[in-house]
C-alpha positions as CSV (number, residue, x, y, z in Angstrom):
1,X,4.6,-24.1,0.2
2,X,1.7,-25.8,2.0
3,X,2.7,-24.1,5.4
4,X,3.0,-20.5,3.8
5,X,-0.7,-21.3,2.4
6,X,-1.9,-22.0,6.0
7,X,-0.6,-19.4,7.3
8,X,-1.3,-17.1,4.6
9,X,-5.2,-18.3,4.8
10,X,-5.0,-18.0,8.8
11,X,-4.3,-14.2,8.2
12,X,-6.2,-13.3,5.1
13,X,-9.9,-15.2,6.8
14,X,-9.6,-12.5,9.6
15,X,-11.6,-9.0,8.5
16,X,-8.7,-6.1,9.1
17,X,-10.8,-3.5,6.5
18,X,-9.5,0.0,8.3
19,X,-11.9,3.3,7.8
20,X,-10.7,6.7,7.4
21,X,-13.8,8.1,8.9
22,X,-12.5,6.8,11.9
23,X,-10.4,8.9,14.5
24,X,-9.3,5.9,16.7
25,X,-5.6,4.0,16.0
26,X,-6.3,1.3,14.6
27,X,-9.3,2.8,12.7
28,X,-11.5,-0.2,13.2
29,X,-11.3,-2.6,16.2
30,X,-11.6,-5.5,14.5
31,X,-7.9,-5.0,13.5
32,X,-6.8,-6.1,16.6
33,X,-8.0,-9.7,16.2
34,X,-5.2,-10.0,13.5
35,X,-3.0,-7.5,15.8
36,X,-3.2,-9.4,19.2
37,X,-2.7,-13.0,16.6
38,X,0.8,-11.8,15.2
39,X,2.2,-10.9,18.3
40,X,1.2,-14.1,19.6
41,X,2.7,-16.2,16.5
42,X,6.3,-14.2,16.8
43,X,6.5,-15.3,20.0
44,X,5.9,-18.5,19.2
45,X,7.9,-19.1,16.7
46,X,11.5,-17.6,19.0
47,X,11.3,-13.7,18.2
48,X,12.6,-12.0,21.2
49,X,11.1,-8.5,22.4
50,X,7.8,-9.0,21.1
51,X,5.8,-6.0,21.9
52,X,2.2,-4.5,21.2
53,X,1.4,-1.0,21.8
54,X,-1.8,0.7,22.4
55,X,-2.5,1.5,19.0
56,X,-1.4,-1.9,17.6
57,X,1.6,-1.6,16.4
58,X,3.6,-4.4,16.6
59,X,7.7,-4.8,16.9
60,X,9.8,-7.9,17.3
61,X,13.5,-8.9,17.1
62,X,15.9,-11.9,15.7
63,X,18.8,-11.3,17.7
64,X,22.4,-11.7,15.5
65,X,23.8,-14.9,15.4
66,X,27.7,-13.1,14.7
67,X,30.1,-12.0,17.1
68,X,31.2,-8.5,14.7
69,X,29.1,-5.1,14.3
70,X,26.4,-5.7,11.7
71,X,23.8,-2.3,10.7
72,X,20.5,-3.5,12.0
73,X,17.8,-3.0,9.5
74,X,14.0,-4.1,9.6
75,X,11.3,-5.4,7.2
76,X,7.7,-3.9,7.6
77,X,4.6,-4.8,6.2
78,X,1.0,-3.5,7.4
79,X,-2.3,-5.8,8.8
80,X,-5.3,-3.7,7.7
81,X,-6.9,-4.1,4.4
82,X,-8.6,-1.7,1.7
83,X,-11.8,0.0,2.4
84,X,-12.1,0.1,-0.8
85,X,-13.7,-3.1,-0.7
86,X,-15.0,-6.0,1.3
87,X,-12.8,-7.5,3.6
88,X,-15.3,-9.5,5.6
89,X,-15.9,-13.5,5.0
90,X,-12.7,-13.8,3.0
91,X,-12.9,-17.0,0.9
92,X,-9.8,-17.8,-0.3
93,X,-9.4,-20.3,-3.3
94,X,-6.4,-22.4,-4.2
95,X,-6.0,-23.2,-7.6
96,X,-3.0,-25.1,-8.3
97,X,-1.1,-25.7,-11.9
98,X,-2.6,-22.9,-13.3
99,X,-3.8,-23.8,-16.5
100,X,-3.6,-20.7,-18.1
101,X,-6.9,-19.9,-19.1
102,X,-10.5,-18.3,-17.3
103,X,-10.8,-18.9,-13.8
104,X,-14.5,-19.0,-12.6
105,X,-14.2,-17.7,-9.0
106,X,-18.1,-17.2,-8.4
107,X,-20.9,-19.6,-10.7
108,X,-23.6,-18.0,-9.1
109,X,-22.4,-14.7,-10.0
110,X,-20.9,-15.5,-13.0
111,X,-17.3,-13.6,-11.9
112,X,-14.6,-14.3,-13.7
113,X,-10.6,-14.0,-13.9
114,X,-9.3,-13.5,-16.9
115,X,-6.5,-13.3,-18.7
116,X,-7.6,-11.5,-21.5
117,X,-8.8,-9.2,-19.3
118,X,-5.6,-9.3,-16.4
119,X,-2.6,-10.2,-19.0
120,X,-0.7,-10.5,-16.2
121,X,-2.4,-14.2,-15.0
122,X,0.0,-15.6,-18.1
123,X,2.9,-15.4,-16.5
124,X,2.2,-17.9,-13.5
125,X,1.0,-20.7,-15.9
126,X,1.9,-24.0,-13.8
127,X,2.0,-22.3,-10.6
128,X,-0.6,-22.6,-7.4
129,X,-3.1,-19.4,-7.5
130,X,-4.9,-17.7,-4.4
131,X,-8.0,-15.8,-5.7
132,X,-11.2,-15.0,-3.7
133,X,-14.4,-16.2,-4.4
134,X,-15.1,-12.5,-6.3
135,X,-17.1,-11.3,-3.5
136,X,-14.1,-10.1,-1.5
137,X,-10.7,-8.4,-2.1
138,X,-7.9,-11.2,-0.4
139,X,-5.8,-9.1,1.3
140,X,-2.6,-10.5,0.0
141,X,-2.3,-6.3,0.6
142,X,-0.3,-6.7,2.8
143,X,-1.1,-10.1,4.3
144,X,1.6,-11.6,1.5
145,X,3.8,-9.0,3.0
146,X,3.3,-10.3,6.8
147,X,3.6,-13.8,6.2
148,X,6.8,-13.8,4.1
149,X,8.1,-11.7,7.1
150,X,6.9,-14.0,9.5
151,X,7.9,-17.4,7.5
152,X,11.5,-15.7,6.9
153,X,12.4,-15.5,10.2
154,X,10.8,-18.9,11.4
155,X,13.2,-20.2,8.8
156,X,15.7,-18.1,10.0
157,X,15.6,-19.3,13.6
158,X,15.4,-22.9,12.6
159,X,18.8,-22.5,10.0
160,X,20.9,-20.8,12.1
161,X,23.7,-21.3,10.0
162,X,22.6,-18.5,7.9
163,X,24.6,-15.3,9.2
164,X,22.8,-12.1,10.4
165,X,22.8,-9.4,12.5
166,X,20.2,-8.0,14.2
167,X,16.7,-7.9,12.3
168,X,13.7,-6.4,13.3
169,X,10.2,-6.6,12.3
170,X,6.9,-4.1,12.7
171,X,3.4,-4.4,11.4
172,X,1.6,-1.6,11.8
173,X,-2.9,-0.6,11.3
174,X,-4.3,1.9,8.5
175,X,-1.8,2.0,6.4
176,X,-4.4,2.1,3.8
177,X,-5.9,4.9,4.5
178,X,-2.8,7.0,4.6
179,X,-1.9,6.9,8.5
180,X,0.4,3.6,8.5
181,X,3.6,5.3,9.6
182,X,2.1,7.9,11.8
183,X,3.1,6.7,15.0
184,X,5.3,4.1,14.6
185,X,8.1,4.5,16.7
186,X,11.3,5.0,14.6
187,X,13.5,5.1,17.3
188,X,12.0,2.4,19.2
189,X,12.5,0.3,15.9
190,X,16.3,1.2,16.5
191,X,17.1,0.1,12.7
192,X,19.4,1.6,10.1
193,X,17.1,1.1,7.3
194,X,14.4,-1.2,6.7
195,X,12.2,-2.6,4.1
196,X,8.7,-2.6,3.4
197,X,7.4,-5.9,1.7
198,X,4.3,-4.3,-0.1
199,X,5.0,-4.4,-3.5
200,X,3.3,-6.8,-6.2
201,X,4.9,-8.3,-8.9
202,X,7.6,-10.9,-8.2
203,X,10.5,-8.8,-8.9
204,X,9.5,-5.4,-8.0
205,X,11.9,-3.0,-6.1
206,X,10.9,0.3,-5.7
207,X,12.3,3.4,-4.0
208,X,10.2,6.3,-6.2
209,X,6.9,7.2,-5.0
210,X,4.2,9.7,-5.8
211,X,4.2,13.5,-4.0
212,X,0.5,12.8,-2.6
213,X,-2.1,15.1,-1.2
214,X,-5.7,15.2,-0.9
215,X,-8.1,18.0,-1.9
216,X,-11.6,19.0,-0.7
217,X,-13.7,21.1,-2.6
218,X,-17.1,22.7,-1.3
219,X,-19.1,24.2,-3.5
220,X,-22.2,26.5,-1.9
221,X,-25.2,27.3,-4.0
222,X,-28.8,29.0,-3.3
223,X,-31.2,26.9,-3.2
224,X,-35.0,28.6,-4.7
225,X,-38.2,27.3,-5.7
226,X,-37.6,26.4,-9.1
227,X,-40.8,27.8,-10.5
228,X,-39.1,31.6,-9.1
229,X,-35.6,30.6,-9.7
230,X,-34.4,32.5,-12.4
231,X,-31.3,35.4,-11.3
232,X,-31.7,33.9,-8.0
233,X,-30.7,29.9,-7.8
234,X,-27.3,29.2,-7.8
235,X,-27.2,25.5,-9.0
236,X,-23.9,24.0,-6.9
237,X,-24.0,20.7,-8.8
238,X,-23.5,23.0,-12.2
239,X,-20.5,24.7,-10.8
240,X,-18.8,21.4,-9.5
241,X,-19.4,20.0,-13.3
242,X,-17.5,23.5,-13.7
243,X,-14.7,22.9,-12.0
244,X,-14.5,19.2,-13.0
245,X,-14.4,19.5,-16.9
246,X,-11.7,22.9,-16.3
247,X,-8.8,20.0,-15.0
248,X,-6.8,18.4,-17.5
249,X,-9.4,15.4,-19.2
250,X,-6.5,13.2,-19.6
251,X,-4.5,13.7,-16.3
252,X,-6.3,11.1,-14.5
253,X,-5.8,7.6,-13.5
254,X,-7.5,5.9,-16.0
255,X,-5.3,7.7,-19.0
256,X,-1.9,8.3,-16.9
257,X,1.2,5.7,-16.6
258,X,4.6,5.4,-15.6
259,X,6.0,9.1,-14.3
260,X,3.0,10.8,-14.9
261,X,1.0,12.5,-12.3
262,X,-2.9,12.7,-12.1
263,X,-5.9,14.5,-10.4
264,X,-8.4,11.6,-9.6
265,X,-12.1,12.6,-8.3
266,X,-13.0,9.2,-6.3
267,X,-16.2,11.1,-4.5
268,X,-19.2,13.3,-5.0
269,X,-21.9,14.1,-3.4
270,X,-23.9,17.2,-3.4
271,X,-27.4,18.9,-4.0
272,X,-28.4,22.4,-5.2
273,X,-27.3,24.2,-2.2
274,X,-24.0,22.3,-1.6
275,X,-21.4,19.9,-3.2
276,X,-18.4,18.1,-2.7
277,X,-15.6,17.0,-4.4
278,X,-13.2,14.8,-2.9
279,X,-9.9,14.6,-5.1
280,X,-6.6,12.9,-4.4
281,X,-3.3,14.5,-6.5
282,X,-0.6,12.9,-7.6
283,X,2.9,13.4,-9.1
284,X,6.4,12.0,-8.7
285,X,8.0,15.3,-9.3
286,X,7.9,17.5,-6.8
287,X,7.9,20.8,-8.9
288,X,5.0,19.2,-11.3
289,X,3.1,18.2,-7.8
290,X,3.4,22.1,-6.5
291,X,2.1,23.1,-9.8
292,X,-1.1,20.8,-9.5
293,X,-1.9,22.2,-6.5
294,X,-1.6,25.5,-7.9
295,X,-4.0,24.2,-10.9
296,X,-6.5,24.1,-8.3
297,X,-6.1,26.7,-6.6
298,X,-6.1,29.2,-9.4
299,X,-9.3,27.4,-10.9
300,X,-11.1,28.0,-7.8
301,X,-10.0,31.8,-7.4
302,X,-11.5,32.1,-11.0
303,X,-14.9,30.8,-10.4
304,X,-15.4,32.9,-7.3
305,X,-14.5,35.7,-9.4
306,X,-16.8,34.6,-12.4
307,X,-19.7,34.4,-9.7
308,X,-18.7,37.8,-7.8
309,X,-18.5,35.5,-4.2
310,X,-16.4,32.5,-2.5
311,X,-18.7,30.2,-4.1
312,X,-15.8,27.2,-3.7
313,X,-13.7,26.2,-1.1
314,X,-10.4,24.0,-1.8
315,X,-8.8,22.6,1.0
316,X,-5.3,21.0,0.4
317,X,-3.6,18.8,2.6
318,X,-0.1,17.3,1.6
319,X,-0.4,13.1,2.6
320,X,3.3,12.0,1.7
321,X,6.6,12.8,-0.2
322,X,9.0,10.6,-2.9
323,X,11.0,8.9,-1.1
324,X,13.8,9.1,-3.2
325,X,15.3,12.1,-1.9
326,X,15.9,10.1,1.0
327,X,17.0,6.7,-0.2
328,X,19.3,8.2,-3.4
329,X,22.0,9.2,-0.8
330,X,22.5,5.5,0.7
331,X,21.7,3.7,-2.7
332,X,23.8,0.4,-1.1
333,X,20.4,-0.4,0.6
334,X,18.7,-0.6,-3.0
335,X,21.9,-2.2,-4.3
336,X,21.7,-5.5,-1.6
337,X,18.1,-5.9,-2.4
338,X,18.7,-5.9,-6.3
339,X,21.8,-8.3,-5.7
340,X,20.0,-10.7,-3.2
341,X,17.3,-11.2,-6.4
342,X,19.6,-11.8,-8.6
343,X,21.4,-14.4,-6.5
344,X,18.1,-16.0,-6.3
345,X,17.7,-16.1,-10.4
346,X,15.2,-13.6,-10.0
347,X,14.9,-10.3,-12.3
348,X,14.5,-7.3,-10.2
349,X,12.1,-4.4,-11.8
350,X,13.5,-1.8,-10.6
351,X,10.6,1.2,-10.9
352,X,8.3,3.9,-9.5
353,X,5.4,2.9,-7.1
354,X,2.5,4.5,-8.7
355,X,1.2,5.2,-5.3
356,X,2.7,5.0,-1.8
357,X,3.8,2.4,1.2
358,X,4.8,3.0,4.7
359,X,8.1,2.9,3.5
360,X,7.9,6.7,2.0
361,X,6.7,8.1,5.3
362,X,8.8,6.3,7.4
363,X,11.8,7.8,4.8
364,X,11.1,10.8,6.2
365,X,11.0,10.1,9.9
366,X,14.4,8.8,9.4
367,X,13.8,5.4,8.4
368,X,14.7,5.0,5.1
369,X,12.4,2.0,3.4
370,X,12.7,0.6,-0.1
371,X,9.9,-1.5,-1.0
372,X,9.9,-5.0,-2.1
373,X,7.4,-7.8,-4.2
374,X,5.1,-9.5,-1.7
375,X,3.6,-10.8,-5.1
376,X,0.0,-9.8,-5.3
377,X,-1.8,-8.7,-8.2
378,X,-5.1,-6.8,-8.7
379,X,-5.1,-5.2,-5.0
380,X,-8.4,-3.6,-3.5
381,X,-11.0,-5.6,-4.9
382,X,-12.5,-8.9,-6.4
383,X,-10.0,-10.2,-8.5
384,X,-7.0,-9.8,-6.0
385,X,-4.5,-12.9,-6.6
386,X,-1.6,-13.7,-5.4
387,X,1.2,-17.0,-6.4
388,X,2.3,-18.9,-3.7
389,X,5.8,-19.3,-5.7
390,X,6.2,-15.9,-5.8
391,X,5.1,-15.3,-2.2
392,X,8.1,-18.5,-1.6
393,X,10.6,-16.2,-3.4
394,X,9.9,-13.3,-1.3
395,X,10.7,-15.5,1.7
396,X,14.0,-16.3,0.1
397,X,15.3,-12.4,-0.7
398,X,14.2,-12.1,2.8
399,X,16.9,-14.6,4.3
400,X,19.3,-13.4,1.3
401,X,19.5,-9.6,2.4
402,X,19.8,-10.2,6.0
403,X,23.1,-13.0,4.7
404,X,24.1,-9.8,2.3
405,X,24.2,-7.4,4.8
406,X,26.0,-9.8,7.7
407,X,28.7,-10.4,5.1
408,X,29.1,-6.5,4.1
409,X,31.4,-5.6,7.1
410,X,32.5,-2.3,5.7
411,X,28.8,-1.3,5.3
């Protein structure tokens, strides 16, 4: 446990915070420092073929240790952190035998974890916590990830009695602002499926994602001295609160669970003469997904026509697809991950990511990806957790798929 916590800390104390106003891969430069680190530690610790490529993604291998054809499949996990919020001066705070109740991670700033708040918190009572000091997110997204990756095949190379065939690893920048997977080389990686470990909960096993894309709506108005205004101002603020209250009240984030899909504004700015709306759209169904695009679509059509001109704009862009479509047909790669948890006593919670990984791109470039628990909780800001048990038993299903699949000959 102690020498996951280092290395877990080594990671999550370096700033890796990507920026999608950025057109440079990685988005920020400081994600190299973590970058140019990793490929350094897999060397270290035996990987073979260690390689770094211009826009920092980073591939290793563990050669197999049998003398029989075993599929070669992967685990991926990503470096760069949430823009969401502050990944700079990470303070990381161990607090072991949790005790169940509040934890105080800032005095000054009276921030607090809470279970009554985070119900969650009650199911690690007794177990080490990593929080943050509440002025930072932590990172375990996807730092957890890297360093059971890392710490599974160090253990690996040091048991060697444990059978596998070839395994490779990648880490890739940005996958948090949507552009992870988009040039990580799929047939450099040279693997039959792979994994991403970017889930939370210790148990979670995922191959359903949301249909995402991203929608930009301009609004022009007329701007007019308000004292002459009236038949000739056209207010753009008033017809963004238009637009806003038309779409569905309750299909949002905040009211939405499970299988249902949302439209989520996360940005507005704007003035008389021009707003705009920045809206992500989400839906695991692909026909339910085409129609909220449609929604939006329609609604603008309608208030150009109420005003007589294009006063809106919508621009849609599609981000990524379910991967299901792609992992249903080979289910077996689901199946070994479910069986290695419950070889290891764990309960595997088998659901839809109410979001996306790597994994459902990389589905789509031909590299089918499930994704796994890395065991964070609370990702993207402040209260960001993880359990160092939990972050142990993703070591573990680690080494037990790799012994799975090296014993699954007729795979």
């Amino acid at each position: 446990m102690q020498h996951i916590i280092d290395r877990f800390i080594s990671y999550v104390t370096i700033d890796t915070e990507s920026d999608p106003n950025s057109n440079t891969t990685p988005s920020t430069a400081k994600q190299w420092d973590l970058a140019n680190k990793l490929a350094k530690e897999l060397k270290a610790i035996g990987m073979h073929d260690v390689t770094i490529d211009d826009n920092a993604y980073i591939m290793a291998t563990l050669p197999s240790n049998v003398d029989y054809d075993v599929p070669t499949i992967g685990f991926i996990s990503h470096f760069d952190t949430s823009p969401d919020f502050s990944g700079a001066n990470v303070k990381p705070q161990i607090h072991k035998n949790y005790h169940g109740g509040d934890i105080l991670l800032n005095k000054e700033e009276n921030i607090v974890l809470s279970p009554d708040y985070f119900e969650d918190l009650r199911l690690y009572i007794g177990q080490t916590l990593i929080t943050t000091d509440g002025t930072t997110l932590l990172g375990a997204d996807d730092k957890a990830g890297i360093c059971e990756i890392v710490s599974a095949m160090e253990y690996l190379i040091n048991n060697p009695e444990i059978k596998h065939g070839n395994i490779r690893v990648g880490f890739t920048p940005d996958e948090e602002i949507g552009r992870g997977a988009h040039k990580f080389d799929v047939e450099k990686f040279g693997a039959a499926w792979a994994y991403t470990m970017d889930g939370s909960q210790i148990g979670e096993l995922e191959y359903e994602n949301f249909n995402a894309a991203s929608a930009v709506v301009t609004i022009k108005g007329k701007i007019v001295h308000p004292g002459y205004a009236k038949g000739k101002m056209i207010n753009s603020m008033y017809i963004a609160q238009e637009f806003i209250n038309s779409l569905p009240r309750l299909e949002t984030p905040e009211h939405t669970e499970g299988y249902e899909g949302f439209f989520h504004l996360h940005f507005i700015t704007g003035d008389v003469e021009e707003t705009t709306l920045q809206y992500i759209i989400r839906d695991h169904d692909k026909r339910h997904f085409e129609a909220r695009k449609e929604v939006m679509q329609k609604l603008t059509n309608e208030l150009n026509s109420q005003y007589g001109r294009e006063v809106i704009k919508t621009e849609i862009k599609d981000q990524y697809y379910n991967m299901k479509e792609k992992v249903e047909p080979i289910m077996h790669i689901v199946d070994i991950a479910e069986e290695a948890m419950k070889q290891l006593g764990i309960e595997p919670l088998i659901k839809a990511i109410r979001g996306g990984t790597d994994g459902s791109q990389l589905s789509y470039m031909g590299l089918p990806c499930p994704n796994i628990f890395a065991g964070g909780h609370n990702f993207h800001g402040r209260y960001e957790y993880v359990p160092v048990e939990s972050m142990v038993k993703a070591v573990e299903v680690i080494c037990k798929i790799v012994e799975l699949v090296a014993t699954r000959k007729s795979i």
